[in-house]
N, C-alpha and C positions, 0 to 999 in steps of 0.2 A: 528589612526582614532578616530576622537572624535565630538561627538554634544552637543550642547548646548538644555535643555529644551524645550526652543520655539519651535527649529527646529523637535525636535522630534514630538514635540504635533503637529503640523502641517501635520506631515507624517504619522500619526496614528490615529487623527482623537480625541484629548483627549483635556482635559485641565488641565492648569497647575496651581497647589495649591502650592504656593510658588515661589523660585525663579527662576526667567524664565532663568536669563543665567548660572544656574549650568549646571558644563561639564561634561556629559556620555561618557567613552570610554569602557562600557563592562559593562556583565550584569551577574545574579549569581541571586539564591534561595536567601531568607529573609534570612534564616539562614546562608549562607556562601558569602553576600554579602559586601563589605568593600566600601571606600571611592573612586567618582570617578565610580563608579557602577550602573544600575538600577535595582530592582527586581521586582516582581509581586504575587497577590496574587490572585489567582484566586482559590482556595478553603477553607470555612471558618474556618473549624478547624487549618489553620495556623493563623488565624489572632491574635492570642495574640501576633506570634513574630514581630508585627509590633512594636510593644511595643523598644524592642531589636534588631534592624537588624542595622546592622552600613551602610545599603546602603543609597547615595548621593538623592534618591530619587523610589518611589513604584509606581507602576503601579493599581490603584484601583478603584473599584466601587465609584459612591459618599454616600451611606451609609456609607461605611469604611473608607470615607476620613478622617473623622473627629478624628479616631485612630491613622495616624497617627502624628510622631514623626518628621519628614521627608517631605522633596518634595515630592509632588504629582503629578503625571499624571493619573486624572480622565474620565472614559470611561464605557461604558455601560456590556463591556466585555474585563476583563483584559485578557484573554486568551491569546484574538486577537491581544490586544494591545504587549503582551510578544512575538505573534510570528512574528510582523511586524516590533518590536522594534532588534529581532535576524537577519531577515534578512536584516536590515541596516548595523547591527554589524558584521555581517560573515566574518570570512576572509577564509573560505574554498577556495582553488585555483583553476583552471583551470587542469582539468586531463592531458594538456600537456601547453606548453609554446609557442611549435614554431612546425613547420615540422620537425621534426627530421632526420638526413641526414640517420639512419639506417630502418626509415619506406620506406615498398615496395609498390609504388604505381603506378598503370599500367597503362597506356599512356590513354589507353580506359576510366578513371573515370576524371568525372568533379567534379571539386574540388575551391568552391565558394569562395568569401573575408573572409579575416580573421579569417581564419580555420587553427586549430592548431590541430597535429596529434603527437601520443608519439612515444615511440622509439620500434622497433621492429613491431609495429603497420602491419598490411595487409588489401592494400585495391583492390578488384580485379577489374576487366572492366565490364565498366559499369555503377559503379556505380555513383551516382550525390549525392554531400553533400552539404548545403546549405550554407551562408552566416553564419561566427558567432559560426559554430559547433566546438566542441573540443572533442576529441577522446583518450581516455589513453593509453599508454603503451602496447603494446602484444595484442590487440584487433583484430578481425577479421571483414572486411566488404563483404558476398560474391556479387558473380557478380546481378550487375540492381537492388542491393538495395538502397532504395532511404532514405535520411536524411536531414528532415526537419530545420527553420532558428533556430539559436539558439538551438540549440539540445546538451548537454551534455551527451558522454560515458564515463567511466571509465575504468581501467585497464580490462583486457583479458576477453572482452566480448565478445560472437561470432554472429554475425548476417549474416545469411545465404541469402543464393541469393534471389531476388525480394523482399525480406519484407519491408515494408514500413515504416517509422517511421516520425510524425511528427515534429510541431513545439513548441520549449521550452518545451521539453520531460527532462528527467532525469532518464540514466540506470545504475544504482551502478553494482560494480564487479560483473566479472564473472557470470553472467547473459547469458542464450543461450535464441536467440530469432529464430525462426523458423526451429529449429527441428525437425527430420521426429515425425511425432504422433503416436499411437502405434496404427499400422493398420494390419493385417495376417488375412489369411483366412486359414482354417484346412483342412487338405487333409488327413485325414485317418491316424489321428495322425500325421503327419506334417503340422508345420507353413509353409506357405507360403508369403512371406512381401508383402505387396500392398504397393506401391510408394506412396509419400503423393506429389499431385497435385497443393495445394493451396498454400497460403502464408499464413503471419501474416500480418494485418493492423492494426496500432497504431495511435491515433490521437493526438489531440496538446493537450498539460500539463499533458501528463501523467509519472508519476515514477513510477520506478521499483525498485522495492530493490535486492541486492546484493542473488547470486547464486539462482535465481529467472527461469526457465524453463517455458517456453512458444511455445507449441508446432506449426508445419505447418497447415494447413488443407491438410485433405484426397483430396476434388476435393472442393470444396469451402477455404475461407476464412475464419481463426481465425480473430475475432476483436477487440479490443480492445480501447472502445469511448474514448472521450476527454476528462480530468478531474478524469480520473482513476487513484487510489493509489494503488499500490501493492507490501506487506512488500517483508522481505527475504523468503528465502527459500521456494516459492510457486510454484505449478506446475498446469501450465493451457493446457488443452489438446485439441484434433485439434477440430478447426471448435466450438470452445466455444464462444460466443459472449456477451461480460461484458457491460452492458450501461454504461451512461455519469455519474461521480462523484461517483461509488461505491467503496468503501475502502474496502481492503482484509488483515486480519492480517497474520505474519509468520505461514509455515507452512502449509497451507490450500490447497486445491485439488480441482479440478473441472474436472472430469469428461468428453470428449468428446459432442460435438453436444448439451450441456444445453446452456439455454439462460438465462444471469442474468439481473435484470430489471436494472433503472436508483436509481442511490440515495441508494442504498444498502449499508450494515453494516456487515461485515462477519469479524467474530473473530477467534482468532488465533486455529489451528488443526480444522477446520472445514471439513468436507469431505460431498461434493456434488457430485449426482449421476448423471450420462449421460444421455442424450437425453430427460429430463424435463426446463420447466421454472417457474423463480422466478419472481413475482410480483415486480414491483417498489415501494423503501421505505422498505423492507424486511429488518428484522435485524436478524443472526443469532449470539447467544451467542457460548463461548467458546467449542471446541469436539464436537458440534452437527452434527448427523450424517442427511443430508436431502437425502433423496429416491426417495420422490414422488415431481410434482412441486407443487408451492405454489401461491394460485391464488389473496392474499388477503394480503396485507402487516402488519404487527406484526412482532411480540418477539416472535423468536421459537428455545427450548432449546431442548436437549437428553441426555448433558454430566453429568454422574454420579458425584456429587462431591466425594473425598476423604473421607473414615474412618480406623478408627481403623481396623485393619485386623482382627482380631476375629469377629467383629459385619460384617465383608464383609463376610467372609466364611457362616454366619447361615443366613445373608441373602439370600446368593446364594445358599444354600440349599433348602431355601424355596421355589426360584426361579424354582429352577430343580419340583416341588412338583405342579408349579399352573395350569399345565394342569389339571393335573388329583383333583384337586381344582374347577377348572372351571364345569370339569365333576360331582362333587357331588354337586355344585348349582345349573346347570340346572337341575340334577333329581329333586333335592328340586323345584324348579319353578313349574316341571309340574306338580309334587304332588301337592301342594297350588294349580293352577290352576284347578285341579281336583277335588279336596276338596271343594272349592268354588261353581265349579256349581252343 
């Protein structure tokens, strides 16, 4: 698989400084880029290796064009242009090829054009897959769950009965999607499980990264808008509802019955608390712990950085010390205020 310049810059929206028909067959950083290649720079402490990069041709700003050495494909944000230029270049596969003659599929599922299922694969009754979807290896579909056009699953993901999933979605491994949520009511020291009643609803473009939990709802509906990104290892719990476009990094937790706005920024080990909501636009940095909701969209941090373990121990001594801190200011306050009048 290979392009020629023009063609690229055509597909990506750039222009080309140099030769229009050098051939791209794969792309690589400044630094590990060789002949035959295209790189990108999109931040400028790399830009000296523009100087050195033996690629065929850089994807760059037009201030930085003039740096370099090389073909150009100039654009307003090489970012964009590196990540429109990778997915020309993909050759990631298809998580299966064909129906596989050892997938079990029950008479009861409608099973649309050119839908490819991996091996071992189970799809129960019921369910409707759409035109175009492909499904990995040891996967589970339970019954009346529905799977939007173009939809890719991967190996041994389980999606449980009625949840919904749309169209040109993307669920890496091992991903459960609508699992009971953790529901129990206490009987005098006994849990008792309350049945989770809802489903999950998933809208179109949205990815899930690999070993990813995504719980049912109790009696409503988990949601899941369209244009949601969500890394690995995340766990969303029932009846949580994520607007359109908010990115979740690995690791991060969400709480029961919170509502997150649209456009949101949640970084990785984040832990949000249940039954609050976040404002649209909301950015949270890396470990922030959020409690309360947030009505107002900002930058909101909690996570301690890292030190030296000695200077962590006298801090956290002091820590333990600032009640009773607090308690010798206020007397000072109301002394001064006493004093005063």
């Amino acid at each position: 698989m290979s392009y020629i310049l023009a063609d690229i810059a055509k597909r990506i929206g750039a222009v080309v400084q140099g030769d229009e028909q050098c051939e791209i067959s794969g792309i690589a950083t400044l630094a590990d880029a060789t002949a035959g290649q295209i790189a990108f720079l999109a931040n400028s402490k790399y830009s000296e290796q523009l100087a050195s990069t033996k690629a065929s041709a850089v994807i760059v700003t037009k201030a930085e064009a003039t740096q370099c050495q090389c073909n150009a494909l100039v654009m307003d944000n090489p970012y964009m242009g590196y990540a429109l230029v990778a997915q020309l270049l993909d050759t990631t596969p298809k998580p299966a090829s064909q129906i596989h003659p050892s997938a079990i599929i029950d008479e009861g599922a409608i099973i649309g054009e050119d839908v490819t299922i991996g091996a071992n694969a189970v799809i129960e009754t019921g369910v409707s897959i759409a035109d175009g979807v492909s499904i990995g290896a040891g996967s589970f579909i339970g019954i009346a769950a529905q799977i939007g056009l173009n939809t890719t699953i991967w190996a041994n993901v389980s999606i449980y009965h009625g949840v919904e999933i749309g169209e040109n979605c993307l669920v890496q491994a091992n991903t459960v999607i609508g699992s009971d949520g953790f529901g129990y009511a206490n009987n005098k020291g006994n849990w008792v499980k309350i049945p989770q009643l809802g489903t999950v609803i998933i809208g179109d473009n949205v990815e899930i990264g690999a070993s990813t939990t995504i719980d049912r709802g109790a009696l409503g509906n988990t949601i899941i808008h369209n244009g949601v990104i969500l890394d690995n290892q995340i766990q969303i719990a029932h009846n949580v509802v994520i607007g359109e476009n908010t990115a979740m990094a690995a690791c991060s937790v969400i709480a029961g019955s919170t509502e997150i706005g649209k456009n949101c920024v949640i970084a990785g080990l984040v832990g949000i608390n249940g039954h609050i909501k976040i404002a649209d636009g909301s950015v949270f940095t890396g470990m922030t712990m959020v409690t309360k909701s947030i009505e107002e969209a900002g930058v909101y941090s909690s996570g301690m950085p890292c030190q030296p373990n000695k200077t962590w121990h006298k801090n956290n001594a002091r820590i333990r010390k600032l009640e009773a801190l607090t308690k010798r200011v206020s007397a000072v306050e109301k002394e001064l205020v006493a004093f005063k009048s």
